[in-house]
N, C-alpha and C positions, 0 to 999 in steps of 0.2 A: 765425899764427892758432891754434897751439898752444903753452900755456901750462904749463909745465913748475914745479911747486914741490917743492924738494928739502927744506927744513927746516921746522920749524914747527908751527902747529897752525891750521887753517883752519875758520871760523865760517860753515858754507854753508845759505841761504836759498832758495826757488825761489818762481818765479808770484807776484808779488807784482798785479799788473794794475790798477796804479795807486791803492793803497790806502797812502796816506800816513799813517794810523794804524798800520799796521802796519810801514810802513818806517822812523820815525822810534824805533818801539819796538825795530827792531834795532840802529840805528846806538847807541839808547841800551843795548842789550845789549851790542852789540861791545866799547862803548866802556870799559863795566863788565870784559870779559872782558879786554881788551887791557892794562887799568890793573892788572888782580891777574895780569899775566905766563900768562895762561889761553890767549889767541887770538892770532893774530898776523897771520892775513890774512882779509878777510871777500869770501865769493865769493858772487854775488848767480848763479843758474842759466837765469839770461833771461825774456822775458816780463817785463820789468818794468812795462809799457804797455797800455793799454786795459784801462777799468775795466766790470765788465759792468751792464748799466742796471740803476738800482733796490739795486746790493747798496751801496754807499757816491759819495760823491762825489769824479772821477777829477781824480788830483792830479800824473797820469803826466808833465806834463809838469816840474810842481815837483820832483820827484823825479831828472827829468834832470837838472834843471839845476843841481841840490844836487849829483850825483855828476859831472858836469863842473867845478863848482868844486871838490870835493875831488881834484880827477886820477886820478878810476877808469881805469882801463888803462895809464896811462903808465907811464913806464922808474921804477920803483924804488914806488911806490906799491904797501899792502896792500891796497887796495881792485880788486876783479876782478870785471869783468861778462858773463857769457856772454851768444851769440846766441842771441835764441830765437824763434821765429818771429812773434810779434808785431814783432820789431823788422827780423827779413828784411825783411817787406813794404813797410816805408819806404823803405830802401834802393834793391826796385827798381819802387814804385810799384805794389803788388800789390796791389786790394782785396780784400779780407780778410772771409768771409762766415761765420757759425756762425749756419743755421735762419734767421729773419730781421732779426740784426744783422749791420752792416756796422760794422766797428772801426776802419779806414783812415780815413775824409771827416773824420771828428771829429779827431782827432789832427794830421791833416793840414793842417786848418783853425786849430790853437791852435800850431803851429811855422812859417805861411806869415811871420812875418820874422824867424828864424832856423832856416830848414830845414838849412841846410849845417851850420851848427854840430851840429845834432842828427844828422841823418845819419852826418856822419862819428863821430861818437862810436858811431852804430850799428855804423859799416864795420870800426872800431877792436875789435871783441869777439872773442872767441877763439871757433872754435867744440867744444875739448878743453880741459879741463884734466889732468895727468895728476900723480900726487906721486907721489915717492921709492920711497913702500913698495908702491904698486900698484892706486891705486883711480885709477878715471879718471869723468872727472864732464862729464857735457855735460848739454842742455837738454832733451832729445826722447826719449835712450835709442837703439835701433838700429832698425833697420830692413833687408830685405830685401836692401838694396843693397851692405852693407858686402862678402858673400862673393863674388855674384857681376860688379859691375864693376871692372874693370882701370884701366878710365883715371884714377881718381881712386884714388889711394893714398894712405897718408900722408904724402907728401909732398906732393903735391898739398894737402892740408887747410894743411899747415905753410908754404906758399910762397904760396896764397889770400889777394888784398889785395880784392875784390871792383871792381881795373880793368883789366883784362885787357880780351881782344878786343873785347866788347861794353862802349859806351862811351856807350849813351844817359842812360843814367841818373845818370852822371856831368855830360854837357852841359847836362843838366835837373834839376841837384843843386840850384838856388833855388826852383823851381818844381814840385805836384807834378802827372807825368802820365799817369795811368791807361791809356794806350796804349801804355808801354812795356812795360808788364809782358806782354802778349802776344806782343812779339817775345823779353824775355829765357825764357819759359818756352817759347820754341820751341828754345831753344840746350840744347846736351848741359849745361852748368851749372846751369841753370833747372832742368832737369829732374830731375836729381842735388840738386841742393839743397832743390826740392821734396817729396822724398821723404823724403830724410832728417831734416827738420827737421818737417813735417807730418805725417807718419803716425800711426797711433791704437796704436803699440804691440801687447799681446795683445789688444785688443779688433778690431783689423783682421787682424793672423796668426791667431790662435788659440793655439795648445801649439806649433805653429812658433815661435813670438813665443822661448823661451827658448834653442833653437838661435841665435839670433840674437843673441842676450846675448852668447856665447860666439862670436860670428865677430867681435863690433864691437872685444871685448876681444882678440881674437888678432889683429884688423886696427890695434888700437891698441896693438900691441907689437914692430910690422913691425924697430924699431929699438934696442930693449932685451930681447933675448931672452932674456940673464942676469938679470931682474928685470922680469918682464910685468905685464901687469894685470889683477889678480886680482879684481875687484869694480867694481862701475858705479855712479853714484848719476848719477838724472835727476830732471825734474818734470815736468812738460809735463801731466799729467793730475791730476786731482784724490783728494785723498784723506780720508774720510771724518775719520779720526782724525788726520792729520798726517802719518803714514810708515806702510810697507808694505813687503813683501819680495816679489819678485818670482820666484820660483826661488831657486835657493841663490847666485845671483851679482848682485843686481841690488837697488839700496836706490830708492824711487818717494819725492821728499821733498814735504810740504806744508805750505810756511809762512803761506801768506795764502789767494788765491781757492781754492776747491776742499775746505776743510775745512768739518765742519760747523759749527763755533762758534769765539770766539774762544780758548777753552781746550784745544781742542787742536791749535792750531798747533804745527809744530814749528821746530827748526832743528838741523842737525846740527855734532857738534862733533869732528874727527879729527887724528890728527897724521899729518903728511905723510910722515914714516919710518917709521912703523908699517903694516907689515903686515896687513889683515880677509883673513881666509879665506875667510868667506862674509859673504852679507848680514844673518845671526841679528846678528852680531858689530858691523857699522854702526849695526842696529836698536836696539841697543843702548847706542848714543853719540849716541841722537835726544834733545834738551830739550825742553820747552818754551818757548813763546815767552814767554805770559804767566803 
């Protein structure tokens, strides 16, 4: 569940939440990038699902099914999709609440006859990516928990297939049931994975929030200490103009929900060997979308 890319140049998008105008303008970006020798692997930052009412019409599921026929995550494929919490909650039946929308029943209701197919392509998402020169990129950013829990290391992240001990969710993979999710969020995993993938960033820490930059990225170098990683890029939260710096280690990317308009969507464009010192240095390899 960690996704290692050594060469390259990687085309990375986030939050897209089911806006099919804007997904198909990447695959036509990528495709453009990839044909002038520019990109080479395109990593989607999670949250690909549930679109929020009223902003466009939610297309989350055509979207799956376009990146399961192209074989996003499989053995040799550039196409990479992180986990991001929209897509936890399918996995283990979590409804899914922001003020008075409920995200889960709708999505859940447009996959009841091919839930397993979707699922498992959920189960299949990394929830790290980390390249060559030092930037490491997941969905959510850190939170509280990287410094002080033990039992989840990274190896633990790297060896996570989501069937382990608890196995309801698995038995009930065709059908979805809102009752699991309160026995999996009573197990140390639930809970662990709830936080890390949920949390609100500096807006729940505060100025703690950039300590925490700095543990995720030292908790994400437990096994390359000759070449750690130096710089974060996440999504999870919205951004007015597209990209934002977070402290001097942390790039916030926003390609579709979360900006204000369509003109400043971004997408970021890096090579996997190269080295960013800080986040000025990422901010600076943001495009535009359109």
């Amino acid at each position: 569940m960690i996704c290692d890319i050594q060469y390259g140049r990687l085309m990375i998008v986030s939050d897209l939440h089911g806006n099919g105008f804007d997904f198909r303008q990447i695959l036509n970006v990528y495709g453009k990038l990839k044909s002038e020798g520019k990109a080479d692997y395109l990593v989607f930052l999670g949250d690909l699902i549930h679109a929020y009412p009223g902003k466009q019409k939610d297309e989350s599921l055509e979207m799956i099914q376009e990146l399961i026929k192209m074989g996003a995550n499989q053995k040799g494929s550039d196409v990479i999709c992180l986990l991001g919490n929209h897509e936890l909650v399918h996995i283990y039946h979590i409804p899914l609440h922001r003020g008075n929308l409920e995200f889960t029943s709708w999505f859940e209701n447009r996959i009841r006859k091919n839930r397993e197919e979707v699922v498992r392509f959920f189960m299949d998402m990394p929830f790290l990516l980390r390249t060559e020169g030092g930037v490491l990129v997941n969905h959510t950013g850190s939170s509280d928990r990287y410094a002080r829990t033990k039992e989840f290391d990274l190896n633990w992240f790297r060896q996570y297939s989501h069937e382990g001990e608890f196995t309801a969710h698995i038995e009930s993979i065709h059908t979805y049931n809102p009752q699991i999710s309160s026995h999996f969020m009573n197990t140390a995993e639930g809970d662990y994975l709830w936080d890390v993938l949920m949390n609100g960033n500096e807006r729940q820490y505060g100025d703690e929030y950039l300590k925490m930059i700095d543990d995720l990225l030292q908790f994400a170098s437990a096994d390359r200490q000759n070449s750690p990683m130096r710089t974060l890029v996440s999504g999870h939260i919205g951004v007015d103009y597209g990209a934002e710096t977070i402290g001097a280690r942390k790039l916030r990317l926003c390609s579709s929900a979360g900006c204000l308009r369509d003109l400043e969507k971004k997408y970021l464009l890096i090579d996997a060997e190269k080295t960013y010192a800080n986040s000025m240095e990422l901010l600076e390899c943001c495009r535009d979308l359109f």
